[in-house]
N, C-alpha and C positions, 0 to 999 in steps of 0.2 A: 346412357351407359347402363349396362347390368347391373342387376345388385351383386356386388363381387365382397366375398369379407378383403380386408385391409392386406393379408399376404397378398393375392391376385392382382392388385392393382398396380398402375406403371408406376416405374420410382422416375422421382426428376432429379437432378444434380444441380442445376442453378434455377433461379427466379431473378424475375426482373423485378421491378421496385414497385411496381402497381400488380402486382402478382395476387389472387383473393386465394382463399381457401375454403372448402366446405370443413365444419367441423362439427360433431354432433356432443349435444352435452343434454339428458335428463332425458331424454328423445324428442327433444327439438333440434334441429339443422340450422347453423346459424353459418354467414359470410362475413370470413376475416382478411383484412385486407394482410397483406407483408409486414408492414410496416406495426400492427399492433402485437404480433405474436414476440413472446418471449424466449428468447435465443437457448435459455436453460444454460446459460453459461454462471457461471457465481463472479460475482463482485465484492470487493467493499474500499470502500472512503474514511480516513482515518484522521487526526491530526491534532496536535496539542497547542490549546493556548499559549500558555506561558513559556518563560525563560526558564530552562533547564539547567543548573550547577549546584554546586556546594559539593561537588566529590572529592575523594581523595588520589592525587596522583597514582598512576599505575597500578590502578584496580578496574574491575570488570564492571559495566554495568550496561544494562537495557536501555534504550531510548524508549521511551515514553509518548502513546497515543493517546489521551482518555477521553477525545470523544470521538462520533462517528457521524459523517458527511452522508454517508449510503451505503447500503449494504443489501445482500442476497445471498447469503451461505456462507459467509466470512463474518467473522467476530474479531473483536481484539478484546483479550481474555488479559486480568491482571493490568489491564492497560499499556501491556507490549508485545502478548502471543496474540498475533497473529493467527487463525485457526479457521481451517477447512471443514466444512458439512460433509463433502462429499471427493473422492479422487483426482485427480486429473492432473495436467502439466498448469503451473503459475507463474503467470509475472509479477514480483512484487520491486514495485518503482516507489524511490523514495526521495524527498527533499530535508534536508535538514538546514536551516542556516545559525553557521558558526562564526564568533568572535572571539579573540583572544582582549581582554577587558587589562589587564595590567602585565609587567615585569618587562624588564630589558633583553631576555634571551630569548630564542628561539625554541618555539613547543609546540608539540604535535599530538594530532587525536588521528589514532587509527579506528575505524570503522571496517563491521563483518560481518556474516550471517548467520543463524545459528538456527538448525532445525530439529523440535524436538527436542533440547536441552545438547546438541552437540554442534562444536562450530562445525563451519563447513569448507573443506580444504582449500587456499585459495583465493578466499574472499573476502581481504582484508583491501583496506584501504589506507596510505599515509597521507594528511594534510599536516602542514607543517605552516605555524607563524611564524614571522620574524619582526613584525610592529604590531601596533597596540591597534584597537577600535578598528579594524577592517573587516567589514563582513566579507565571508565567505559562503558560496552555497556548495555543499556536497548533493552530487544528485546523480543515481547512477540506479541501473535496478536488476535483478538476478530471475531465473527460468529455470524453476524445480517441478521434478513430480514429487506429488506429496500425494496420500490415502488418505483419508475420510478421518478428523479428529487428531492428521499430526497440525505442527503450528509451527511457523518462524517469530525470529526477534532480529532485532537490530542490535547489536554488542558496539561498545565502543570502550577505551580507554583512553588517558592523557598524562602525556608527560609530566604533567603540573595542572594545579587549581585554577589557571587563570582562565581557561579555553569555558566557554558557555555556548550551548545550544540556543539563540536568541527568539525570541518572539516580541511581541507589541502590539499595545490594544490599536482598536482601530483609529484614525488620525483624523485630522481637521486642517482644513484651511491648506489644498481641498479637502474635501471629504474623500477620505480612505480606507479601505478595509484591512483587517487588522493583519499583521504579519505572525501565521503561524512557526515556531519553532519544529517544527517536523507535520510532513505530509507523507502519508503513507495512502498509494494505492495496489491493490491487492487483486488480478485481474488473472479468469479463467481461461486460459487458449485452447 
């Protein structure tokens, strides 16, 4: 092939999975297979140890991620924003698991999305108790465009003090890995 600068050259629209690439870096030509090149897509992996409570009825708060599984242009800032390097449309998929720990009546945690410090029309959620010690998992995930340095959170409130965000260290007998209280992942489309 000529030596053609990079405009001239054919474009392709798919590759197959053994597909190599020429690629020049420092002025050496090196061959990359498919499968080593990085997509330039952003990611990140998020999730909290522990048990989440001690709130007070029908007030507003953040679920809580503080630490981080993997990441590529996504941070979790504060330990619940959520936060972009760079623009695009997102998926951000969450797990949270919920118990209702004590009281005779029925109580509920609504869950939303919040970008930038504003909820977002629409995206609430009711789970409702009606017994004690049942775990629950809430898991559901939302597809925004966000620009470069906005951030989502996760808002929640509870009808009552009883409802906790559950987690647990990791178990024995068998050996088992521990149950996070919230998993957040944050993925660039």
């Amino acid at each position: 092939m000529p030596n053609l600068p990079i405009s001239q050259l054919p474009e392709i629209t798919a590759t197959t999975s053994n597909a190599e690439y020429a690629v020049a870096q420092d002025g050496v030509t090196y061959r990359i297979k498919r499968g080593y090149m990085a997509s330039g897509k952003l990611f990140g992996s998020f999730y909290q140890e522990g048990t989440q409570s001690g709130w007070t009825q029908d007030t507003i708060y953040a679920l809580s991620a503080s630490s981080t599984a993997d990441n590529a242009g996504i941070t979790v800032v504060d330990n619940t924003k959520f936060t972009v390097s760079s623009g695009g449309t997102f998926n951000l998929q969450f797990s949270a698991q919920l118990q209702k720990v004590q009281g005779g009546t029925s109580e509920s945690i609504t869950i939303w999305l919040r970008i930038n410090g504003n909820d977002v029309p629409w995206s609430s959620t009711n789970l409702t108790f009606a017994n004690n010690n049942i775990l629950t998992v809430a898991a559901w995930n939302f597809v925004v465009p966000l620009n470069a340095g906005d951030n989502m959170e996760l808002m929640f409130s509870t009808t009552d003090t009883h409802i906790i965000i559950f987690g647990q260290p990791p178990l024995s007998t068998p050996t088992r890995p521990g149950i996070p209280s919230l998993i957040v992942t944050v993925v660039q489309i």
